[in-house]
KOLVEX-835779 format. One record per residue (C-alpha): residue in one letter; residue number from 1; x, y, z. Coordinates in steps of 0.2 Angstrom, whole numbers, always signed. Layout:
// residues N
["A" NUM [X Y Z]]
...
//
This chain:
// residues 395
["X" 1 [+104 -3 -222]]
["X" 2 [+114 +13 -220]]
["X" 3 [+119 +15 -201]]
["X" 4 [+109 +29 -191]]
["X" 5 [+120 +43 -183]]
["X" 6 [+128 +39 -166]]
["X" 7 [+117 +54 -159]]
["X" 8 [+102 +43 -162]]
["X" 9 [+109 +28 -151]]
["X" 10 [+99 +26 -133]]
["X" 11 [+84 +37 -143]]
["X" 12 [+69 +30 -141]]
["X" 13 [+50 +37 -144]]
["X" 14 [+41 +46 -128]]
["X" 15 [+33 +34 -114]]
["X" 16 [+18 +48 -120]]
["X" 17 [+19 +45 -138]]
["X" 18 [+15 +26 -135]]
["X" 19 [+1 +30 -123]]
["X" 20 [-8 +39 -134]]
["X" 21 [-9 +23 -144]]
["X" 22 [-21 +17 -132]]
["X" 23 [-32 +31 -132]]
["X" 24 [-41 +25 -147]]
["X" 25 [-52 +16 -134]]
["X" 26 [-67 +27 -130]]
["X" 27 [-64 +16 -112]]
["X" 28 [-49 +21 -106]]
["X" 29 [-48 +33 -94]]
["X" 30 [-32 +42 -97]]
["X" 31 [-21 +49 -83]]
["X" 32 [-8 +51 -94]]
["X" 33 [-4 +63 -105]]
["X" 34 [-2 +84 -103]]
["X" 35 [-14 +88 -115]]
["X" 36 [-26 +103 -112]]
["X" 37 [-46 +96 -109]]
["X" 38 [-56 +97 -127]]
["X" 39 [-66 +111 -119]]
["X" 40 [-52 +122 -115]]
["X" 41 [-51 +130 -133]]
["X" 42 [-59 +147 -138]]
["X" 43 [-65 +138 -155]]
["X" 44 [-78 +153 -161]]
["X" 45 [-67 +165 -155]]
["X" 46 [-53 +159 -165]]
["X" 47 [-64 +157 -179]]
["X" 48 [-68 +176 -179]]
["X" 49 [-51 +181 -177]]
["X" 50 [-45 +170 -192]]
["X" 51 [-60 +172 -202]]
["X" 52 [-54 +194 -198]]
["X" 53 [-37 +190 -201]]
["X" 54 [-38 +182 -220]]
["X" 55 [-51 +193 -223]]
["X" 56 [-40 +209 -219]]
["X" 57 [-22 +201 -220]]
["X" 58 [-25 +187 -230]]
["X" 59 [-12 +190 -243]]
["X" 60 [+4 +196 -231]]
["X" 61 [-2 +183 -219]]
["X" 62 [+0 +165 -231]]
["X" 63 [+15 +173 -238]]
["X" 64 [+33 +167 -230]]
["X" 65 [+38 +177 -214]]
["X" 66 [+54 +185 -204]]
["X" 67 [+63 +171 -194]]
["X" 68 [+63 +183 -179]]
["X" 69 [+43 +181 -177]]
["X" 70 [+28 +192 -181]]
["X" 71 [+29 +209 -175]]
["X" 72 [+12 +209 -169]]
["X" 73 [+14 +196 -158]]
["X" 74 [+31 +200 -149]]
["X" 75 [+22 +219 -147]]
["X" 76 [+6 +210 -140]]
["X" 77 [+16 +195 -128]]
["X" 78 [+27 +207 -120]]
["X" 79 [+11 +219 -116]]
["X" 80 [+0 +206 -111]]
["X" 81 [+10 +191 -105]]
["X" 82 [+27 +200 -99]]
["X" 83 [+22 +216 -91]]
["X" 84 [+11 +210 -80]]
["X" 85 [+23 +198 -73]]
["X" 86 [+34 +214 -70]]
["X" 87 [+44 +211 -85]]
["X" 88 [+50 +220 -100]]
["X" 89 [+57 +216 -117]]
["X" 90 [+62 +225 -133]]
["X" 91 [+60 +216 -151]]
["X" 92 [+78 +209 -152]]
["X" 93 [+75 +198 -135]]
["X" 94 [+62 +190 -141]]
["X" 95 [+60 +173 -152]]
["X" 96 [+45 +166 -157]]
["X" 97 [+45 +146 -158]]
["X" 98 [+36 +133 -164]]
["X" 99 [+31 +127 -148]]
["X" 100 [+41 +130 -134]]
["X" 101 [+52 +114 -137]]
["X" 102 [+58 +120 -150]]
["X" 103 [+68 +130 -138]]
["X" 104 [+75 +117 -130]]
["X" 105 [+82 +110 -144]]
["X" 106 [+89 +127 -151]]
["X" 107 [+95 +129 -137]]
["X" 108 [+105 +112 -133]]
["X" 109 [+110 +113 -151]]
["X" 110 [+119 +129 -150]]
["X" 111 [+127 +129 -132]]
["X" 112 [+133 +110 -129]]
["X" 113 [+145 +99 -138]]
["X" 114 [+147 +82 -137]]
["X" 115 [+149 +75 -119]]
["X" 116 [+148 +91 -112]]
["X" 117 [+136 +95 -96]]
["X" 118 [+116 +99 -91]]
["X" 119 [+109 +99 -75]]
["X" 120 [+91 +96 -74]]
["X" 121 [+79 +94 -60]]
["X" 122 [+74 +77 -54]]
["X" 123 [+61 +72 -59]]
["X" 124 [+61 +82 -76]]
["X" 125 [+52 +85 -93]]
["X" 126 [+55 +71 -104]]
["X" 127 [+55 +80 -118]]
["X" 128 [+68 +90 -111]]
["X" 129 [+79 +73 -109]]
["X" 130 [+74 +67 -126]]
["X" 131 [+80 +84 -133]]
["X" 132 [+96 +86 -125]]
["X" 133 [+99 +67 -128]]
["X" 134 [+98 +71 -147]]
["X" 135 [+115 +83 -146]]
["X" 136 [+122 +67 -134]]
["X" 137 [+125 +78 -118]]
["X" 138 [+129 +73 -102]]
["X" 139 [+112 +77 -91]]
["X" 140 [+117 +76 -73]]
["X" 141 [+98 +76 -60]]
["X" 142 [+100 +91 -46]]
["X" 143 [+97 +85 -30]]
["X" 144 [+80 +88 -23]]
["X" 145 [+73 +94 -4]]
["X" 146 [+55 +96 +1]]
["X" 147 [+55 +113 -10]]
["X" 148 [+61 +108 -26]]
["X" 149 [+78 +108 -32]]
["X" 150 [+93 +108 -16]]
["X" 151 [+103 +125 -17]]
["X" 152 [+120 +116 -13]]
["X" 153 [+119 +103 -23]]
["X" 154 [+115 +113 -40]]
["X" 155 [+130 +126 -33]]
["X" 156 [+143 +111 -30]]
["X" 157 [+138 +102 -46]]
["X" 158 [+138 +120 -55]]
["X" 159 [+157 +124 -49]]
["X" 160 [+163 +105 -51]]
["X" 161 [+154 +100 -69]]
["X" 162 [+155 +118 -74]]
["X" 163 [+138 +114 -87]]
["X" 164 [+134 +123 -99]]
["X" 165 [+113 +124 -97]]
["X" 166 [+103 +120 -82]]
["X" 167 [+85 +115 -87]]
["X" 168 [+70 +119 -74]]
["X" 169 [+52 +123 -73]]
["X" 170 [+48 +135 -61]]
["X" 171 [+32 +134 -59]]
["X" 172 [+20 +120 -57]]
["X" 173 [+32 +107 -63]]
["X" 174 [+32 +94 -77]]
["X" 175 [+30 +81 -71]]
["X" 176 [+29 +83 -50]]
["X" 177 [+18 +100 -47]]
["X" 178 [+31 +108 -37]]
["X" 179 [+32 +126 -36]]
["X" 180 [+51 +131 -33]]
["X" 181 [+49 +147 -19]]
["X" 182 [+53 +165 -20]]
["X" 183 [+71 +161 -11]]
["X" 184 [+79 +150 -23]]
["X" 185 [+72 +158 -38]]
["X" 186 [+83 +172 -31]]
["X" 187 [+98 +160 -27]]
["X" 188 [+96 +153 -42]]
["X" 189 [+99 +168 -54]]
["X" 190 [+113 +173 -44]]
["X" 191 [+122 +156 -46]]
["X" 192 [+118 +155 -65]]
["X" 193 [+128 +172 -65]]
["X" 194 [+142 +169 -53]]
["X" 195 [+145 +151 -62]]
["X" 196 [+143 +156 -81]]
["X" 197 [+128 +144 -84]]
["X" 198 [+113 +150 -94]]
["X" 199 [+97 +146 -85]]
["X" 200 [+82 +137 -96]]
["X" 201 [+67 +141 -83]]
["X" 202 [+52 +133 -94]]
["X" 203 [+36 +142 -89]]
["X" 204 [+23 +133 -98]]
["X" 205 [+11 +133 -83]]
["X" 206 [+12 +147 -73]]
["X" 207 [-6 +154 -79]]
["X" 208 [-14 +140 -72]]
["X" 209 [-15 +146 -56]]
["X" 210 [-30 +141 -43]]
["X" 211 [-23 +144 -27]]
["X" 212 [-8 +151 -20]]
["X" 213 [+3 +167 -23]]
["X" 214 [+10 +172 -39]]
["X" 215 [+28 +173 -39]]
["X" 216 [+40 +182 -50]]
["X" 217 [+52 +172 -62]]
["X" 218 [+68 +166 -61]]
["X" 219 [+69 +179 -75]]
["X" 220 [+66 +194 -66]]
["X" 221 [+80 +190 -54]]
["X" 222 [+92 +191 -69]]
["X" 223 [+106 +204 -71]]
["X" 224 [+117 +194 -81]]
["X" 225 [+107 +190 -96]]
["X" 226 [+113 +170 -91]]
["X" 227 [+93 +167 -90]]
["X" 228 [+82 +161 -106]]
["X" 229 [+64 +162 -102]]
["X" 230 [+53 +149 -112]]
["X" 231 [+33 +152 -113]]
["X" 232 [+21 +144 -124]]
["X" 233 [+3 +145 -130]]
["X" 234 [+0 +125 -130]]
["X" 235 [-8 +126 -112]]
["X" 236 [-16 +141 -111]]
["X" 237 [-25 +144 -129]]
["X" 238 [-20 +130 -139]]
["X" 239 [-7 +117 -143]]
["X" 240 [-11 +112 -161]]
["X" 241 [-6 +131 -167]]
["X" 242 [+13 +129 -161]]
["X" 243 [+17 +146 -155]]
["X" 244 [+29 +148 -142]]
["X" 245 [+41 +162 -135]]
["X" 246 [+59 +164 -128]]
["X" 247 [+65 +179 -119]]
["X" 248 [+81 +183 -115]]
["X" 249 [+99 +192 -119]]
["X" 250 [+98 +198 -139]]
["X" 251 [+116 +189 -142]]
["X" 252 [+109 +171 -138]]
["X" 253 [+92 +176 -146]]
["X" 254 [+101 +181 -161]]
["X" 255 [+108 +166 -163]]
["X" 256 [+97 +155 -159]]
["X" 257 [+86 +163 -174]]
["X" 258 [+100 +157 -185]]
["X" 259 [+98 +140 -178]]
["X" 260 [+78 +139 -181]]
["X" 261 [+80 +147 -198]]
["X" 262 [+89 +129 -204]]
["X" 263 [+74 +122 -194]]
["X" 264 [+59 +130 -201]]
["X" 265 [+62 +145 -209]]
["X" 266 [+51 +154 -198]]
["X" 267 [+34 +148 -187]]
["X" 268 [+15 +151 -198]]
["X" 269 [+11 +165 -200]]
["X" 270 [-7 +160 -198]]
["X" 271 [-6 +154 -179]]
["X" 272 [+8 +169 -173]]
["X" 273 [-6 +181 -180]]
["X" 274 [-21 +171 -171]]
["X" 275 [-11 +171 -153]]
["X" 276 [-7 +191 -155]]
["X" 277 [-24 +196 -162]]
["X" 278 [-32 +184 -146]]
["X" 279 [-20 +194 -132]]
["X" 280 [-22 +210 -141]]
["X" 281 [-43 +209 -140]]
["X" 282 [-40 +205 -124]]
["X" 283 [-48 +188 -123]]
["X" 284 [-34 +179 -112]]
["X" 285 [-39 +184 -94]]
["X" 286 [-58 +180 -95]]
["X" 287 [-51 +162 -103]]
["X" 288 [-39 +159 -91]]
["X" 289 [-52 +163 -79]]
["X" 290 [-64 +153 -85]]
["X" 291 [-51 +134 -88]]
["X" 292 [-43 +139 -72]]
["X" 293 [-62 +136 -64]]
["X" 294 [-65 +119 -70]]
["X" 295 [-47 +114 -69]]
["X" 296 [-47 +117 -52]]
["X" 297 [-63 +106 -51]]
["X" 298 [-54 +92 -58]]
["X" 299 [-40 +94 -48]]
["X" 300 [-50 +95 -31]]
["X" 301 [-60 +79 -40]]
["X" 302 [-44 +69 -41]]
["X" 303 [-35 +74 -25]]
["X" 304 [-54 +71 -14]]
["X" 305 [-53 +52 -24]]
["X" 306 [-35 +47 -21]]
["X" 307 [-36 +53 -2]]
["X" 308 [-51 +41 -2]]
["X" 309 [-46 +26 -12]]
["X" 310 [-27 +24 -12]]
["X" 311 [-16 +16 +1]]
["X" 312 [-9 +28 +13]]
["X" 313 [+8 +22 +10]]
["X" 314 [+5 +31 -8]]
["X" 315 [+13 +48 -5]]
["X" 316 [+9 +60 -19]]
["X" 317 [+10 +79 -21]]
["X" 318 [-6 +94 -21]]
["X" 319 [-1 +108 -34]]
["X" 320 [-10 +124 -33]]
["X" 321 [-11 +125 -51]]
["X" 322 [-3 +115 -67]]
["X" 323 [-9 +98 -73]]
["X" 324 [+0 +86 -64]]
["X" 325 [+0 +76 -47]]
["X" 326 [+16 +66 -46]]
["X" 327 [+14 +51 -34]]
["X" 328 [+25 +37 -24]]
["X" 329 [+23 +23 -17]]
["X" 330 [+35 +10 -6]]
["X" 331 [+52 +5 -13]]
["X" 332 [+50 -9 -24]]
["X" 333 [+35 -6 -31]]
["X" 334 [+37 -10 -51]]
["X" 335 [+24 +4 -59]]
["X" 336 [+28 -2 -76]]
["X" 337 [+20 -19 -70]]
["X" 338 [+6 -9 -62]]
["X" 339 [+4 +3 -78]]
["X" 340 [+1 -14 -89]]
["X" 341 [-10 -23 -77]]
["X" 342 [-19 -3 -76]]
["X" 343 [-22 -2 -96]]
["X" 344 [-27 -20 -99]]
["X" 345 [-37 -22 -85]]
["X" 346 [-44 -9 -77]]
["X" 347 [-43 +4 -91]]
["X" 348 [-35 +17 -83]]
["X" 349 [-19 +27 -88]]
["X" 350 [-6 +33 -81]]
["X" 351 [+13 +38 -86]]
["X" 352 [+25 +28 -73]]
["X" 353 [+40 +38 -67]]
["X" 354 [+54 +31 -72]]
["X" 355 [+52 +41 -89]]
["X" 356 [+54 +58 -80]]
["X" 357 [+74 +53 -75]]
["X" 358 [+90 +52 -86]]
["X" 359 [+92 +32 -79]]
["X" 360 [+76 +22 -73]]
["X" 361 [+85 +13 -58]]
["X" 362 [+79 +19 -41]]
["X" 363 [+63 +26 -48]]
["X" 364 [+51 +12 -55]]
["X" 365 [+39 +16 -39]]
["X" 366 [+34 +34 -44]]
["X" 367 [+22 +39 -56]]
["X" 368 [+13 +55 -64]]
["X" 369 [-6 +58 -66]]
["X" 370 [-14 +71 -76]]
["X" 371 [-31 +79 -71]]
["X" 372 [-35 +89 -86]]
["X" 373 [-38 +77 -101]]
["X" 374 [-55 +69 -93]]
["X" 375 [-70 +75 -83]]
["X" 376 [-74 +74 -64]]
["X" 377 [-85 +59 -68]]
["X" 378 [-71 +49 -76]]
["X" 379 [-59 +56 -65]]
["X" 380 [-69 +51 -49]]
["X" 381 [-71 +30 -59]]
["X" 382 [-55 +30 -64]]
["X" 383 [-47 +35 -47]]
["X" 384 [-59 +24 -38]]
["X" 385 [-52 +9 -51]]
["X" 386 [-34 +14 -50]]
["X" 387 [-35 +13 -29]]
["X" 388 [-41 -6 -29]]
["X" 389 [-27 -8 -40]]
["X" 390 [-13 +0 -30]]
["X" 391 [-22 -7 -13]]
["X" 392 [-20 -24 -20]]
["X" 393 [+1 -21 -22]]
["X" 394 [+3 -15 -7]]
["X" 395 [-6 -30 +2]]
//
């Protein structure tokens, strides 16, 4: 058989990917995944607005569309989504995606070559590694303190690797819940300048707020055009329509719109046209209103069941918002063994650790839960489950 690409050596499919796999078993309780709850999504008001939409657009709108994205929408996400973060944009800033990973891998694809340098937090997105795997990059982990990601070490690593990208989620992170504060959001614009490094800040989340202070964005720290701001439509409305956003200096946008037209030509028309004609009728703060409430309820549910039923030598995080809990337990603790006893025994899910770094060693005792996939019932059954489990490995 014809030999792969080198770019493809080490790529593997997502710990998430094979999870899902399991899911087919009405009797799993799953922990694992990010995927929004089933009863998140606006169905019938979607169905007016795209029943509205081909009635009144339907030719314009099934037709082929700009690569830059549908007007409509970048007029209605910087009105709705970026003003009221204090933030502005004109058309030329702004991208639409086909989910915000496509972002990630635009962006990868047009800024490194070959062996060349990304810092990314530790623990991080997995589908920010797999991404940045694909263009064979050299991802270096920043050092973490007890508030997210250490100031020194991302500023030595930044003046001694001199990287091109440094990949972070600002808020309510993938997979640990962390919030980065005010302080380094400010330290960290000003590095990204003073060092020449553009700035990913992924900020998927940052709606899904149920306690806690809203803080600005790396983004609005920015007076050096080195930040790209990422936003996506996945958690909030929906993640089977694909529509995502990036925001940032015109020259990167630019050509990162010539890097998505080999890609995909442009994102449908169809959902770009549902998520403006959803902020522009004003239907997003009584929805996020409305999941943020019963998110919070499964986060409390999850949180009240682990301080309950697992070992105290389980450390594990409380997020004000988000959809994760990330969790440790003693060195030495093999979650992969756990994670297969877990599915095949006890019929709960979880995704371990060890997935979330650039290399496994050193990380097999951590883990990542998700609260929004099942209801407090199951949450409370399958915490409860989960607990005797991790009890019995650490007696």
């Amino acid at each position: 058989m014809t030999e792969f690409a080198n770019r493809m050596d080490g790529i593997t499919g997502s710990a998430i990917r094979e999870l899902f796999k399991l899911l087919s078993n009405p009797e799993i309780i799953s922990f694992g995944g990010g995927n929004p709850a089933k009863e998140s999504f606006p169905v019938s008001d979607v169905t007016k607005i795209v029943n509205d939409l081909l009635t009144e657009k339907g030719e314009a709108i099934l037709q082929y569309g700009p690569t830059e994205g549908y007007m409509p929408l970048k007029q209605a996400y910087t009105e709705h989504i970026l003003r009221p973060k204090g933030l502005d944009a004109n058309a030329d800033e702004l991208l639409v995606l086909s989910g915000s990973s496509q972002g990630l891998d635009i962006l990868a694809k047009i800024f490194t070559n070959p062996g060349e340098t990304i810092l990314v937090e530790a623990p991080t997105f997995l589908g920010a590694l797999q991404a940045f795997r694909m263009y064979q990059a050299n991802i270096v982990t920043v050092e973490n303190d007890s508030n997210g990601i250490n100031l020194e070490s991302l500023e030595r690593l930044m003046r001694e690797l001199k990287p091109k990208l440094f990949y972070c989620i600002s808020t309510f992170q993938n997979p640990s819940g962390g919030t980065l504060p005010l302080e380094k959001r400010k330290k960290v614009a000003e590095l990204a300048e003073k060092y020449d490094v553009i700035v990913i800040e992924d900020d998927p989340y940052c709606d899904l707020r149920y306690t806690g202070e809203v803080l600005p964005t790396i983004k609005q720290f920015d007076k050096s055009g080195h930040v790209i701001m990422l936003n996506s439509f996945s958690k909030i409305l929906s993640p089977g329509i694909r529509v995502g956003m990036a925001f940032g200096n015109k020259e990167i946008i630019r050509k990162m719109t010539i890097a998505k037209q080999s890609a995909d030509t442009h994102t449908s028309n169809l959902s770009q046209a549902i998520a403006a004609e959803f902020l522009s009728r004003g239907l997003l703060p009584k929805h996020l209103e409305r999941i943020n409430k019963f998110y919070a309820e499964r986060l409390n549910t999850m949180v009240n069941g682990m301080k309950k039923h697992f070992p105290k030598e389980c450390k594990y995080t409380i997020p004000e918002g988000g959809l994760f809990i990330w969790c440790e337990m003693p060195e030495g603790t093999k979650m992969l063994d756990i994670w297969k006893e877990a599915t095949s025994k006890y019929n709960v899910a979880f995704i371990p650790g060890k997935h979330f770094y650039p290399t496994a060693e050193g990380h097999e005792n951590t883990f990542r839960l998700n609260f929004s996939m099942e209801t407090p019932e199951r949450i409370e059954a399958g915490i409860e489950a989960l607990g005797k489990l991790l009890q019995k490995y650490v007696k």
